[in-house]
C-alpha positions as CSV (number, residue, x, y, z in Angstrom):
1,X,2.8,-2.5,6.4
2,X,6.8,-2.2,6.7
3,X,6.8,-3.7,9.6
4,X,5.0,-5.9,12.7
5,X,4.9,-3.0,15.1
6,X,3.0,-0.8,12.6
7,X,0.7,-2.8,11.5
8,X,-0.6,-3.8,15.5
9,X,-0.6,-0.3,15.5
10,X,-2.8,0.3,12.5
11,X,-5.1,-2.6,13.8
12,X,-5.1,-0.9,16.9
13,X,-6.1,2.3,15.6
14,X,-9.3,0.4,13.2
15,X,-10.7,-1.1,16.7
16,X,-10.8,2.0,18.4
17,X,-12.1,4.1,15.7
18,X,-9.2,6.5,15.4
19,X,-10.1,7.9,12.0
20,X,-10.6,4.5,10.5
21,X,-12.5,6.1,7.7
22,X,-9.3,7.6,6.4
23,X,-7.4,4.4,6.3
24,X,-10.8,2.8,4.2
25,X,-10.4,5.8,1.8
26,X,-6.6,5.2,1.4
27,X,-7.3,1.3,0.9
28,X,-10.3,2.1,-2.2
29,X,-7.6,4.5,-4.1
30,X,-7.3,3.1,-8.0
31,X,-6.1,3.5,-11.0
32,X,-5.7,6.4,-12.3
33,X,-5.4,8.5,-9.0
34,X,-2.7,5.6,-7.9
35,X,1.1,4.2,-8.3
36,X,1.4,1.1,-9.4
37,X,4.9,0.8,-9.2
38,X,7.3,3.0,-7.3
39,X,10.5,3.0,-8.8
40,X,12.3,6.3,-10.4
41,X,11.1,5.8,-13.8
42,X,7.3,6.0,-13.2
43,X,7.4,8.8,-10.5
44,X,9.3,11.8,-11.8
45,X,11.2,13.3,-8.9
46,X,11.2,9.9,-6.7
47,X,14.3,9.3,-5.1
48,X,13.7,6.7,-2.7
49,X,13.9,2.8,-3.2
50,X,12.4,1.0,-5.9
51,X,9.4,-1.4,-4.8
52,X,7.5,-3.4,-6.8
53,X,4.4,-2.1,-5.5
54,X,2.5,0.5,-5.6
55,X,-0.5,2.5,-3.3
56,X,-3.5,0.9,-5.6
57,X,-6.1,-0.3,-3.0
58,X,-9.2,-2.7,-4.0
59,X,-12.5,-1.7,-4.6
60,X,-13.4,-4.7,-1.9
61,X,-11.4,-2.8,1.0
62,X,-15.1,-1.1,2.2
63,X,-16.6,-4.6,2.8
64,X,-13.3,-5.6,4.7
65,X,-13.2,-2.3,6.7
66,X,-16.8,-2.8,7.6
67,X,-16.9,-6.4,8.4
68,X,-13.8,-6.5,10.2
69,X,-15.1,-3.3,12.5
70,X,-18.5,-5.1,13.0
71,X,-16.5,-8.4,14.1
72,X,-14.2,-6.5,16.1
73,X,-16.7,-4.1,17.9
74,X,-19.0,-7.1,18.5
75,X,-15.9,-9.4,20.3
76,X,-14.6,-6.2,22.7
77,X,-18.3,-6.2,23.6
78,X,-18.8,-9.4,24.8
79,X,-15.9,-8.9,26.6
80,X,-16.9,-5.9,28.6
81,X,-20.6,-7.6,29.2
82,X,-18.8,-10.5,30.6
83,X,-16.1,-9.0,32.7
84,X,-19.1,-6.7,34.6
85,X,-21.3,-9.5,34.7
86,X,-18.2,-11.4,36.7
87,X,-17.8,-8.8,38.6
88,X,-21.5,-8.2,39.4
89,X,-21.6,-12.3,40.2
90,X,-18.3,-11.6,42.1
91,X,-20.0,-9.1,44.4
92,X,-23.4,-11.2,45.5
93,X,-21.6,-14.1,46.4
94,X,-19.9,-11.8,49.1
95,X,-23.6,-10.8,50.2
């Protein structure tokens, strides 16, 4: 992530399920079908900034994508079972 801002927004994008699938693919990528470095000297034709870095993912990243969906799904639940069961207790008091 390059910055704070995009990587909310890439959280935010995991919890709702906005093609979370692709960003698990793009986290398993390894070596040989990755960079390991970016600089100009491994990437013929790169003319951008070295990093140190490359776009290897892990072989782990489909146990984090599912536990963290599984986690996050399960907390926005409970949330929305306890707001309408506030409500609900909300409007039979009135009655």
């Amino acid at each position: 992530f390059e910055t704070f801002g995009k990587a909310m927004l890439t959280v935010y994008q995991m919890v709702t399920g906005d093609e979370w699938m692709l960003l698990m693919k793009d986290c398993m990528v390894q070596a040989p079908y990755c960079t390991e470095t970016l600089d100009k000297i491994t990437v013929v034709g790169y003319h951008g900034p070295d990093f140190t870095f490359g776009d290897c993912g892990s072989s782990y990243s489909r146990q984090f994508f599912l536990v963290f969906k599984l986690i996050c799904e399960s907390v926005l639940l409970n949330l929305f079972v306890g707001m309408i069961l506030d409500n609900f207790s909300y409007i039979t008091d009135e009655v």
